[in-house]
KOLLOGU-522593 format. One record per residue (C-alpha): y, x, z; residue in three letters; residue number from 1. Coordinates in steps of 0.05 Angstrom, whole numbers, plus 5000, padded with zeros to 4 digits. Layout:
BEGIN
<pt><north>Y</north><east>X</east><up>Z</up><res>ALA</res><n>NUM</n></pt>
...
END
This chain:
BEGIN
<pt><north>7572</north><east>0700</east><up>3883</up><res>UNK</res><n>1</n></pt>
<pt><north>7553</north><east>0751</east><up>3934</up><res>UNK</res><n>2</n></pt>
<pt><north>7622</north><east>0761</east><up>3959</up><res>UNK</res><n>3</n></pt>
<pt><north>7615</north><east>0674</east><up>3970</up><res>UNK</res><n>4</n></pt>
<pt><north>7546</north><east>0685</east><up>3999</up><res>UNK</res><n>5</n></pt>
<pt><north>7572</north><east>0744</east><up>4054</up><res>UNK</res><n>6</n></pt>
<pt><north>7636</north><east>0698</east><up>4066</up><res>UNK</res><n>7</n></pt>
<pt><north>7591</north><east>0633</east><up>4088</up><res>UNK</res><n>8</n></pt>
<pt><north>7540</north><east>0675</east><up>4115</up><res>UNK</res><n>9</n></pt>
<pt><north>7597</north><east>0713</east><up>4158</up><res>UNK</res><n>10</n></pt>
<pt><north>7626</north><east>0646</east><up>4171</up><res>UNK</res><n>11</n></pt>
<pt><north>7563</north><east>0615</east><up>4202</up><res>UNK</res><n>12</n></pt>
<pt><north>7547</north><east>0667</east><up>4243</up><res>UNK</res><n>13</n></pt>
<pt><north>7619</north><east>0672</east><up>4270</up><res>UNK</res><n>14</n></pt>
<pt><north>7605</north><east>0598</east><up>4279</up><res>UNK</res><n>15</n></pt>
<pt><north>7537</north><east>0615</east><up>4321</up><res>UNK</res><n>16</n></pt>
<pt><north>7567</north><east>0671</east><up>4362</up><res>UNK</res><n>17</n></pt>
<pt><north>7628</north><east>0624</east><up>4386</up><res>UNK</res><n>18</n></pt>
<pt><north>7581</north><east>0567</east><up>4402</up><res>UNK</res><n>19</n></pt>
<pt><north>7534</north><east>0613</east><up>4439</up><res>UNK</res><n>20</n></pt>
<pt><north>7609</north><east>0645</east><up>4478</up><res>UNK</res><n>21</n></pt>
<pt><north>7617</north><east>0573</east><up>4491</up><res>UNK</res><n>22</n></pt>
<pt><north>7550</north><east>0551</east><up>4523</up><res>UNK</res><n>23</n></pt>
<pt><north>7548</north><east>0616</east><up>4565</up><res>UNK</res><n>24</n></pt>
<pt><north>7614</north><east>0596</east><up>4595</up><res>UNK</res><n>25</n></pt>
<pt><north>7602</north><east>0531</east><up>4612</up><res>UNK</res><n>26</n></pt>
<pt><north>7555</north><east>0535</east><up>4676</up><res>UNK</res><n>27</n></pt>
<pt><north>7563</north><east>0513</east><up>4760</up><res>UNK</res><n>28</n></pt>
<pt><north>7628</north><east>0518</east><up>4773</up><res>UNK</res><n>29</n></pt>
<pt><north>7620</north><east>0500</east><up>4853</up><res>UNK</res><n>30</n></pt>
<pt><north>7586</north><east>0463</east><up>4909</up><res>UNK</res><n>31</n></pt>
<pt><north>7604</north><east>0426</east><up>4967</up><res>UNK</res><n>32</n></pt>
<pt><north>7574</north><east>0422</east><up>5036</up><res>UNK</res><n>33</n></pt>
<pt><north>7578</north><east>0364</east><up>5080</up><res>UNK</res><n>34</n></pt>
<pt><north>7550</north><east>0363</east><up>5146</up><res>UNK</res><n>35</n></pt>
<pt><north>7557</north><east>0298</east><up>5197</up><res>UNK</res><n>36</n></pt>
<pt><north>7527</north><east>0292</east><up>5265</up><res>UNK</res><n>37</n></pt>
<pt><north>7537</north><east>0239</east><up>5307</up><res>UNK</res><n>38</n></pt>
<pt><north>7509</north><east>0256</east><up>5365</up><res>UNK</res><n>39</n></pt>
<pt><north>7575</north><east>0304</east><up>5383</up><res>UNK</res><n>40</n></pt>
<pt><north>7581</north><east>0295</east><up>5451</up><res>UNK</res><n>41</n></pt>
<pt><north>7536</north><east>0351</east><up>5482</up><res>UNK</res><n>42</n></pt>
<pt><north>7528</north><east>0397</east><up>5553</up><res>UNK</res><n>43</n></pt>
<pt><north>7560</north><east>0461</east><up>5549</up><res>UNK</res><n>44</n></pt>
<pt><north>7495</north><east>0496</east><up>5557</up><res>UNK</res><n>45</n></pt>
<pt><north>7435</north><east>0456</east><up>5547</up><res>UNK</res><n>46</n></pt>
<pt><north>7409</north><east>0425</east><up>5484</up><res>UNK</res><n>47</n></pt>
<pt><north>7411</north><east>0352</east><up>5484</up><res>UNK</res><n>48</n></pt>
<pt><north>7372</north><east>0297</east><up>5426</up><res>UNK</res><n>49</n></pt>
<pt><north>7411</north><east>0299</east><up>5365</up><res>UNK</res><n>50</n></pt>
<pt><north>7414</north><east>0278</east><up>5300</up><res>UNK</res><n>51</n></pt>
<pt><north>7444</north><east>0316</east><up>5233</up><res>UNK</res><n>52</n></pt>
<pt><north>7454</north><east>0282</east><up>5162</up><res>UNK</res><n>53</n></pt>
<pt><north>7466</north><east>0359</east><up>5104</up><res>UNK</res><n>54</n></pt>
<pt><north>7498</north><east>0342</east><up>5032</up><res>UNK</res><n>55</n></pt>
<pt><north>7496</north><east>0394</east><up>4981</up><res>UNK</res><n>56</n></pt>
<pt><north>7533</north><east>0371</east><up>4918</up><res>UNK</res><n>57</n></pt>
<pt><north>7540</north><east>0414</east><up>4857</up><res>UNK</res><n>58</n></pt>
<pt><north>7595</north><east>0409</east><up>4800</up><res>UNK</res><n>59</n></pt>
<pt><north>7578</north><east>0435</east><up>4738</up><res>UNK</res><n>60</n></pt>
<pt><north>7612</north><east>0438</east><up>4667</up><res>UNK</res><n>61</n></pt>
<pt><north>7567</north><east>0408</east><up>4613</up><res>UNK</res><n>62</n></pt>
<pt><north>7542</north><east>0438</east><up>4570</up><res>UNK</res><n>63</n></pt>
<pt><north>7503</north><east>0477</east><up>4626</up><res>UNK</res><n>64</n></pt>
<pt><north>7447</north><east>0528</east><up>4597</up><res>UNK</res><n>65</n></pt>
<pt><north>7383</north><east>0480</east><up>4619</up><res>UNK</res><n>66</n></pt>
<pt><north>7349</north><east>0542</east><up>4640</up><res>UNK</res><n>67</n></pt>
<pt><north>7399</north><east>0555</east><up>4693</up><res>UNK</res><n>68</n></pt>
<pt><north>7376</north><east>0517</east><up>4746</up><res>UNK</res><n>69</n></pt>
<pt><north>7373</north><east>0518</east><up>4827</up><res>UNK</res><n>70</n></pt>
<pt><north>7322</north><east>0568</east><up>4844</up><res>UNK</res><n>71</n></pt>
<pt><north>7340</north><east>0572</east><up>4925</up><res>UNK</res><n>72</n></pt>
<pt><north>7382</north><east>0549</east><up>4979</up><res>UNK</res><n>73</n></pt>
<pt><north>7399</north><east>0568</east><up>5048</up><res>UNK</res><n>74</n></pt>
<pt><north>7438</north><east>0525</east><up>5094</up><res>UNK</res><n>75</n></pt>
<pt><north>7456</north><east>0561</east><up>5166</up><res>UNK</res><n>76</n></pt>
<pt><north>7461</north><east>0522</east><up>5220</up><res>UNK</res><n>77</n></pt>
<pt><north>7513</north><east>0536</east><up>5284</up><res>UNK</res><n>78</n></pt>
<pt><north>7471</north><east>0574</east><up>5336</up><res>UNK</res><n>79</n></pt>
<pt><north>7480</north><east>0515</east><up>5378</up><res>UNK</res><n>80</n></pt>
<pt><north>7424</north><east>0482</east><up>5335</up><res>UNK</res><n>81</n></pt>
<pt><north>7351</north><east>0486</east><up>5345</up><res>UNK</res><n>82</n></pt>
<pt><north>7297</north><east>0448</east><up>5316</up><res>UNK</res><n>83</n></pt>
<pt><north>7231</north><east>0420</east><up>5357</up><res>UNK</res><n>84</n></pt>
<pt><north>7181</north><east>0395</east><up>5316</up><res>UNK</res><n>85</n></pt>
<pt><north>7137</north><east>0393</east><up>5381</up><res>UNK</res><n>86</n></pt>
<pt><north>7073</north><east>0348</east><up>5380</up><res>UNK</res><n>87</n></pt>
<pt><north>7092</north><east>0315</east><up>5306</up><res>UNK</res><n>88</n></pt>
<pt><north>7038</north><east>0321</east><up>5253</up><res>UNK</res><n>89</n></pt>
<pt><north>7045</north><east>0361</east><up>5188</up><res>UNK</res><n>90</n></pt>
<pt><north>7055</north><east>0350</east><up>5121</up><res>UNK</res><n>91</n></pt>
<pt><north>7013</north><east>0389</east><up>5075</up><res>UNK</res><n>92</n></pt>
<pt><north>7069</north><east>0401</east><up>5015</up><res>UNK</res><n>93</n></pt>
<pt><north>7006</north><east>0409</east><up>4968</up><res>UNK</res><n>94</n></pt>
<pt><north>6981</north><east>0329</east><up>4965</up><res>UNK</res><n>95</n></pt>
<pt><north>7047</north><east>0305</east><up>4948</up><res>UNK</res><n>96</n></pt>
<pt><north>7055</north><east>0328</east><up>4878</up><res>UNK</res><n>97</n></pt>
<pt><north>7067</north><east>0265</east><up>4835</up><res>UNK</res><n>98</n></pt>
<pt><north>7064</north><east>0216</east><up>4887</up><res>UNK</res><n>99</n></pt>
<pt><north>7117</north><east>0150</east><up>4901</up><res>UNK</res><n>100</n></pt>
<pt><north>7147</north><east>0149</east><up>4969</up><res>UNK</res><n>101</n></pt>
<pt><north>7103</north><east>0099</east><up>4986</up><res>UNK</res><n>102</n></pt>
<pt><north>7044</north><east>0147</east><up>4976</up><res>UNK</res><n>103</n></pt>
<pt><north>7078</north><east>0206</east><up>4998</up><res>UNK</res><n>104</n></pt>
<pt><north>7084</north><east>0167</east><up>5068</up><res>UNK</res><n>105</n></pt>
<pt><north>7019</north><east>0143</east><up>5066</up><res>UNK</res><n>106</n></pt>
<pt><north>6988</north><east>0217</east><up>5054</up><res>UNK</res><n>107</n></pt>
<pt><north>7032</north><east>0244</east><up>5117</up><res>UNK</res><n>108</n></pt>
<pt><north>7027</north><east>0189</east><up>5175</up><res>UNK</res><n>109</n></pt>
<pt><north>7056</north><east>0208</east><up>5225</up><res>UNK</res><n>110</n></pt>
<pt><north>7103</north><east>0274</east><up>5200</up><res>UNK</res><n>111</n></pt>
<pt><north>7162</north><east>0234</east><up>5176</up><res>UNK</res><n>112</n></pt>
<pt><north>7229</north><east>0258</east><up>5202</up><res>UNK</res><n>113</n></pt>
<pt><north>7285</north><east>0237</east><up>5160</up><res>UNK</res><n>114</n></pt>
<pt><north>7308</north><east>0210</east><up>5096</up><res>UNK</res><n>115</n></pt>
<pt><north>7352</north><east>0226</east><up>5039</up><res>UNK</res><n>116</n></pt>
<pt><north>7380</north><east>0215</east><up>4965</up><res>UNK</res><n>117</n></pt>
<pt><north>7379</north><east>0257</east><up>4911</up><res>UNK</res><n>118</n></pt>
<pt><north>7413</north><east>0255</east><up>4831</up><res>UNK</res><n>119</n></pt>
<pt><north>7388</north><east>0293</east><up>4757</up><res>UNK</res><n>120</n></pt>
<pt><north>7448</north><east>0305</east><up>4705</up><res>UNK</res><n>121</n></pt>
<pt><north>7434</north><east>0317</east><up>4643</up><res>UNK</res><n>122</n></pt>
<pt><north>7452</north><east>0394</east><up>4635</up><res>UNK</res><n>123</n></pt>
<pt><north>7475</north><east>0388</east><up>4555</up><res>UNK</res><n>124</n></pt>
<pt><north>7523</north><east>0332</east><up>4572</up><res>UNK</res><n>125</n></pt>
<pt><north>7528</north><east>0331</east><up>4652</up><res>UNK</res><n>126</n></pt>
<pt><north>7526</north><east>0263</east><up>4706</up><res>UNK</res><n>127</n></pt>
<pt><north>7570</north><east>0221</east><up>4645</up><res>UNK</res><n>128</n></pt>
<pt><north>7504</north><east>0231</east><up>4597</up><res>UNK</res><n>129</n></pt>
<pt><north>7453</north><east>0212</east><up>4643</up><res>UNK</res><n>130</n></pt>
<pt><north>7427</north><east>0136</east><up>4644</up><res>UNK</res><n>131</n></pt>
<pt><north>7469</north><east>0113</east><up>4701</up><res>UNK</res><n>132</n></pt>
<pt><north>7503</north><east>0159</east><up>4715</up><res>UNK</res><n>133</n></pt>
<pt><north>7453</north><east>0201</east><up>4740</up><res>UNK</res><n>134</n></pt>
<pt><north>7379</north><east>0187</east><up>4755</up><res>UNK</res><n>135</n></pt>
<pt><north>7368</north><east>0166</east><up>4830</up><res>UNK</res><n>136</n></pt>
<pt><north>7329</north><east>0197</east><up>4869</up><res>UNK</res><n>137</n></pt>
<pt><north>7294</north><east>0181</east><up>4939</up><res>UNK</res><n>138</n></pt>
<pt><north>7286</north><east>0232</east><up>4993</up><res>UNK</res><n>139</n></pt>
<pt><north>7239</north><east>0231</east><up>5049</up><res>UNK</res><n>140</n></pt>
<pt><north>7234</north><east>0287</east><up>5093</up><res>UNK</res><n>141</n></pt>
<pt><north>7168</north><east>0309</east><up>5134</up><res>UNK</res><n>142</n></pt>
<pt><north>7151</north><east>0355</east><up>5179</up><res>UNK</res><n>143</n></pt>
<pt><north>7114</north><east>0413</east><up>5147</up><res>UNK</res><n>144</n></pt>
<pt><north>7057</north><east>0463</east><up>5160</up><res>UNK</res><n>145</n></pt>
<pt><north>7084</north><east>0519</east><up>5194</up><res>UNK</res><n>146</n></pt>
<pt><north>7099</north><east>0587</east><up>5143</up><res>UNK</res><n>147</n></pt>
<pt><north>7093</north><east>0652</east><up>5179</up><res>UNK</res><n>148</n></pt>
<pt><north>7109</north><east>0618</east><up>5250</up><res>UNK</res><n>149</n></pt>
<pt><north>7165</north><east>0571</east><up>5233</up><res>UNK</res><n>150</n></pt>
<pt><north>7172</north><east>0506</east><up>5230</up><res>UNK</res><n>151</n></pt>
<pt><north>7179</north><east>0480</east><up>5150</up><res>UNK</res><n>152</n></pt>
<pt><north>7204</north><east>0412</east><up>5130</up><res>UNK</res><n>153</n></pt>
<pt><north>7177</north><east>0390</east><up>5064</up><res>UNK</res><n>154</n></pt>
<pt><north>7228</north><east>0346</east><up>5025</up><res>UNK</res><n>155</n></pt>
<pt><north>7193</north><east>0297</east><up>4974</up><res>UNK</res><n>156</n></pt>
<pt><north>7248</north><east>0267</east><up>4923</up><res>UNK</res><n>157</n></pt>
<pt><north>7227</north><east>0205</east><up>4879</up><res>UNK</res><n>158</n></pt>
<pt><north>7268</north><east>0194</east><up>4817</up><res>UNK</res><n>159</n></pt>
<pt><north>7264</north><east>0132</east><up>4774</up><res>UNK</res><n>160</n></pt>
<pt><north>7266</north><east>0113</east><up>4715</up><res>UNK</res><n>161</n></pt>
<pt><north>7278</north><east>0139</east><up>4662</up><res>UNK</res><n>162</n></pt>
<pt><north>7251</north><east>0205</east><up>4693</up><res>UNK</res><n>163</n></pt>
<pt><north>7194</north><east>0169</east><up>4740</up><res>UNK</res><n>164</n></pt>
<pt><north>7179</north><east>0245</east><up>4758</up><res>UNK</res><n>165</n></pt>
<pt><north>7168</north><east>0271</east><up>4836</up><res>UNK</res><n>166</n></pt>
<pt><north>7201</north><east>0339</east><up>4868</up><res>UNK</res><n>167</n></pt>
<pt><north>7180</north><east>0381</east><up>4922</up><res>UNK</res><n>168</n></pt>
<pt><north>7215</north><east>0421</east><up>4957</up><res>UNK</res><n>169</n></pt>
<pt><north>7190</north><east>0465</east><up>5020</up><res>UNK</res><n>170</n></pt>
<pt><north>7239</north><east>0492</east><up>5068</up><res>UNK</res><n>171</n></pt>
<pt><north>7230</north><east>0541</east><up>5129</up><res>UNK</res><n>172</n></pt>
<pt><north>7267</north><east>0541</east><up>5182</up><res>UNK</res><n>173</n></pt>
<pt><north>7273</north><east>0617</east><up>5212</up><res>UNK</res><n>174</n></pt>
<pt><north>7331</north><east>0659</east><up>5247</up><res>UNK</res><n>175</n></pt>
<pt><north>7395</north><east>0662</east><up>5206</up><res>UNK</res><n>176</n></pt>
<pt><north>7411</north><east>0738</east><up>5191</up><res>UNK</res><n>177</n></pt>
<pt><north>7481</north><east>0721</east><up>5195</up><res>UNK</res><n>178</n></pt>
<pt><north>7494</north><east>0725</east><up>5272</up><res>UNK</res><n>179</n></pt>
<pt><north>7540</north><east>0690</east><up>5304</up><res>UNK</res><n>180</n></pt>
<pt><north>7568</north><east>0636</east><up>5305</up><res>UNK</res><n>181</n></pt>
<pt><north>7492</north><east>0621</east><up>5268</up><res>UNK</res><n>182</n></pt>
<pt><north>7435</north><east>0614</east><up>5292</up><res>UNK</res><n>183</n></pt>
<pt><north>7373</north><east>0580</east><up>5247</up><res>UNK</res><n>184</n></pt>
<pt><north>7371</north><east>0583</east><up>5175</up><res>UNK</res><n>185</n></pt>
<pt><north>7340</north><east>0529</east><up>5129</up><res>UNK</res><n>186</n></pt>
<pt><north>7310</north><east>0565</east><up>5066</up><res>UNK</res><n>187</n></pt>
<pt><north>7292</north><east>0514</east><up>5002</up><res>UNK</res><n>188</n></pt>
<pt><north>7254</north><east>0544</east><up>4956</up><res>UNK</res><n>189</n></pt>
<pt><north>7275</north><east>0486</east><up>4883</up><res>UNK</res><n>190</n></pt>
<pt><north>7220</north><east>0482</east><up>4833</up><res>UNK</res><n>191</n></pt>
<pt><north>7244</north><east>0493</east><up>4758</up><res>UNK</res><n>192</n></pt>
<pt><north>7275</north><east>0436</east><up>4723</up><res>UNK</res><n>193</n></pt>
<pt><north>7287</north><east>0469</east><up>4665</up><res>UNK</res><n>194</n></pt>
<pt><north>7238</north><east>0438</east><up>4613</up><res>UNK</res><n>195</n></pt>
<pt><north>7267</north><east>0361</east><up>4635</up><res>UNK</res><n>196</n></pt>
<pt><north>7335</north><east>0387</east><up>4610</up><res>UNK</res><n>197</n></pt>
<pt><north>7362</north><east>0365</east><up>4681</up><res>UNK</res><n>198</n></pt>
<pt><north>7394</north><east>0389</east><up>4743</up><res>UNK</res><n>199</n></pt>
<pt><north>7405</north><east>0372</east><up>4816</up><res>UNK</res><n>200</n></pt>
<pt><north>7472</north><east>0356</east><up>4825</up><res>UNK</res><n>201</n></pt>
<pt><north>7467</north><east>0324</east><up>4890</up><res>UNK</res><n>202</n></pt>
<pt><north>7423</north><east>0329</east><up>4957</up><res>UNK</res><n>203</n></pt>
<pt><north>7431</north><east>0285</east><up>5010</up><res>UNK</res><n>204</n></pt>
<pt><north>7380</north><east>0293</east><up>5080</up><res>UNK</res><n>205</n></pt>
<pt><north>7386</north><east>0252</east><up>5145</up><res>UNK</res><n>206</n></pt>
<pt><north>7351</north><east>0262</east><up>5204</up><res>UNK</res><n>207</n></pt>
<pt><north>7365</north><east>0211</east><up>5262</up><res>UNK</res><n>208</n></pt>
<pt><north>7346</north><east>0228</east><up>5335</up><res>UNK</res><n>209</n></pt>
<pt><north>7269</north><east>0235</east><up>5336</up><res>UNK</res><n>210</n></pt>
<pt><north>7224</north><east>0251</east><up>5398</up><res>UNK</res><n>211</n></pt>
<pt><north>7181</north><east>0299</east><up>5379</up><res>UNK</res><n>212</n></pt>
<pt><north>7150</north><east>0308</east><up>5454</up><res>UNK</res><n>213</n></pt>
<pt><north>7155</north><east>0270</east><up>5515</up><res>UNK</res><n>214</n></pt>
<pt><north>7172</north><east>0303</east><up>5578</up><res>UNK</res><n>215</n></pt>
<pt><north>7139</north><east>0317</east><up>5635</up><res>UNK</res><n>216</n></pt>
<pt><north>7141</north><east>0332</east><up>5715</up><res>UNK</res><n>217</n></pt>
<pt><north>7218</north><east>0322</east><up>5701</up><res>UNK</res><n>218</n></pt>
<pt><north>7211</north><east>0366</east><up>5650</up><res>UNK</res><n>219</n></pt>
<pt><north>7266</north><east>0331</east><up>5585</up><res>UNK</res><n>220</n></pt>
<pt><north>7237</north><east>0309</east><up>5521</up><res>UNK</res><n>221</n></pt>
<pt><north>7244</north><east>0347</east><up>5455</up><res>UNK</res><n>222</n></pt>
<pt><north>7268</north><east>0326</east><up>5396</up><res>UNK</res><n>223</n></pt>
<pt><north>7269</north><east>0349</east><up>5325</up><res>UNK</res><n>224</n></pt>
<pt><north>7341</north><east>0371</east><up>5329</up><res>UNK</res><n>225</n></pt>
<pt><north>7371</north><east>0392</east><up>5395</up><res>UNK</res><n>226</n></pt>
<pt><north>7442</north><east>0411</east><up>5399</up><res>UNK</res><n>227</n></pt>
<pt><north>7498</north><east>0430</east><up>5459</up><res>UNK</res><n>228</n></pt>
<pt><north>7567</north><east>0446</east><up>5449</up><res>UNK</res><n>229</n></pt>
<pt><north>7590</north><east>0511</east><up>5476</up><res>UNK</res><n>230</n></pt>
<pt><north>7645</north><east>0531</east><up>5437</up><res>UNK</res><n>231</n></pt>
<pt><north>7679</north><east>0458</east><up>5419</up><res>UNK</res><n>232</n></pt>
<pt><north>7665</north><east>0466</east><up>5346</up><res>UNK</res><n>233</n></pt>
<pt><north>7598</north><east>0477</east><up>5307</up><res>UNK</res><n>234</n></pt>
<pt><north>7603</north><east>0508</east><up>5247</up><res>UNK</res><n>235</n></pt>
<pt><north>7556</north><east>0510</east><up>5183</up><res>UNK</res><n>236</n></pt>
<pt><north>7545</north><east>0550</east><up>5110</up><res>UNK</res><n>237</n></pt>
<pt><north>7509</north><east>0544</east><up>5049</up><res>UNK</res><n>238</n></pt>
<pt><north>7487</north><east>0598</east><up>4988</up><res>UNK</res><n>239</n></pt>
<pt><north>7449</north><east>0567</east><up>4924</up><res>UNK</res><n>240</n></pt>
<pt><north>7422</north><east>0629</east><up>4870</up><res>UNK</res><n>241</n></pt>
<pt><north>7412</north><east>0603</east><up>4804</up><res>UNK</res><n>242</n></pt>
<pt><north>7359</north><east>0634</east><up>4756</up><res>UNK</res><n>243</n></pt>
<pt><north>7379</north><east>0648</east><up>4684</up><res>UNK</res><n>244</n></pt>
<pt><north>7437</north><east>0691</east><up>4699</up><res>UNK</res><n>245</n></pt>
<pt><north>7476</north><east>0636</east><up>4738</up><res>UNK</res><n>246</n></pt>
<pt><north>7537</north><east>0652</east><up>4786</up><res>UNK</res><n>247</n></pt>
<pt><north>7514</north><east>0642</east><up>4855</up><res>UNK</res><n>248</n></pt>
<pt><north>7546</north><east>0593</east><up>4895</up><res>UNK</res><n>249</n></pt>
<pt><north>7569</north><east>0574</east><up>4961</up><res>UNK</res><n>250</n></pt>
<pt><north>7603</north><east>0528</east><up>5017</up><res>UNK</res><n>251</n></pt>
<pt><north>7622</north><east>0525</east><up>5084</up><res>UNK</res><n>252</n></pt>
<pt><north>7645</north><east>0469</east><up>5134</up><res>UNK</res><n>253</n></pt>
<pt><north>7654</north><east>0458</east><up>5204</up><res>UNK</res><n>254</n></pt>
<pt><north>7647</north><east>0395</east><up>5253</up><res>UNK</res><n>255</n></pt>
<pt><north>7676</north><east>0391</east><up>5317</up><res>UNK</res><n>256</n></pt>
<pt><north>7636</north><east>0372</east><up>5380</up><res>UNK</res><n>257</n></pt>
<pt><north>7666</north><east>0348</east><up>5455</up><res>UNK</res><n>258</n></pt>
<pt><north>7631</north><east>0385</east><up>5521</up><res>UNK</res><n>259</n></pt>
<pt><north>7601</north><east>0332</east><up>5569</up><res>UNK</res><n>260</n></pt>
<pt><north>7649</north><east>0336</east><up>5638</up><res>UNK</res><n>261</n></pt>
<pt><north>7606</north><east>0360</east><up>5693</up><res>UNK</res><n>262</n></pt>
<pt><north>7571</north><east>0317</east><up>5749</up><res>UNK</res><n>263</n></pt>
<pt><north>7613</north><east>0327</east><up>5813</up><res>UNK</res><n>264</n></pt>
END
């Protein structure tokens, strides 16, 4: 009888221990960056209106440790880049907690600068497990209050049903330590999904050309993303850090851009 008892004992926790192996396999196994701009035609040396649309998509293999969500991610933008968020009003990150997009617009008039899409997966049984594929989310980007001297961009995501939750997520934008060919780096900090059992799988953030400050005594106008094109192609990168022990991850792309022929 003992012998039986140490065999089934032995046997279940052989049992555990693989199932455990398993889980602790199964995590992000990549992301994509996508990065379209269709304002490519630039000058050589001065920074013209422009517009940028970033998609961060992330595969995972279900099941996924829940815990091991998104904690942060950078996106570095070509040097060619800046970002003017001149005379817009901020957005105060802080009222939006909880709110629809309709109320998240309504509590920052004025601050608006793009908008987005966003998707949950369940992380026990991935995209294929979720109601529809994945819970839809709406983005709407705003102009934040600035952190330390740089400009922020708070991005408020809206999922529906059957999640009906809100997400925050603040980003500043600061000098990219990676030199060249970079230049300004966007820095997320993702709020803990964890306890929802769900992950981000996909990020999607457009913003179109947008005056930010009108010019004057011939001086040009600025707008929220200014761009030229001195080297014919810009080029962009991405690192996510998951908590929980998961693999970091990250993505690179590159979008070419034509020079402006010069006035005779």
């Amino acid at each position: 009888m003992r012998k039986r008892k140490y065999l089934i004992g032995a046997t279940l926790a052989l049992a555990t221990s693989v199932a455990v192996a398993a889980l602790a396999q199964a995590a992000v196994t990549g992301q994509t960056l996508t990065v379209s701009v269709t304002a490519k035609k630039q000058d050589k040396k001065v920074a013209g209106p422009a517009d940028i649309n970033v998609t961060v998509d992330t595969a995972e293999t279900p099941p996924t440790p829940a815990a091991q969500t998104a904690s942060q991610t950078v996106v570095d933008f070509d040097k060619d880049f800046k970002f003017t968020p001149g005379n817009l009003k901020t957005c105060n990150a802080s009222t939006l907690a909880g709110t629809t997009t309709a109320q998240a617009q309504a509590a920052c008039p004025g601050s608006q600068v793009g908008t987005g899409a966003a998707t949950l997966c369940s992380a026990l049984g991935g995209c294929a497990a979720t109601p529809g594929g994945g819970i839809q989310g709406v983005v709407t980007a705003f102009n934040g209050v600035p952190s330390g001297g740089s400009p922020t961009i708070v991005l408020h995501a809206r999922f529906g049903p059957p999640a009906n939750t809100t997400t925050v997520l603040t980003g500043v934008l600061g000098a990219s330590p990676l030199g060249a060919p970079y230049g300004k780096r966007l820095t997320v900090t993702v709020p803990d999904t964890a306890l929802t059992g769900l992950h981000l799988t996909h990020f999607q953030t457009a913003i179109p050309k947008l005056k930010t400050k009108k010019g004057k005594k011939g001086k040009p106008s600025k707008y929220y993303v200014m761009a030229k094109c001195s080297h014919k192609v810009w080029n962009f990168s991405e690192t996510t850090t998951f908590r929980a022990g998961g693999a970091t991850q990250s993505a690179h792309t590159t979008q070419a851009c034509k020079q402006k022929k010069k006035k005779k």
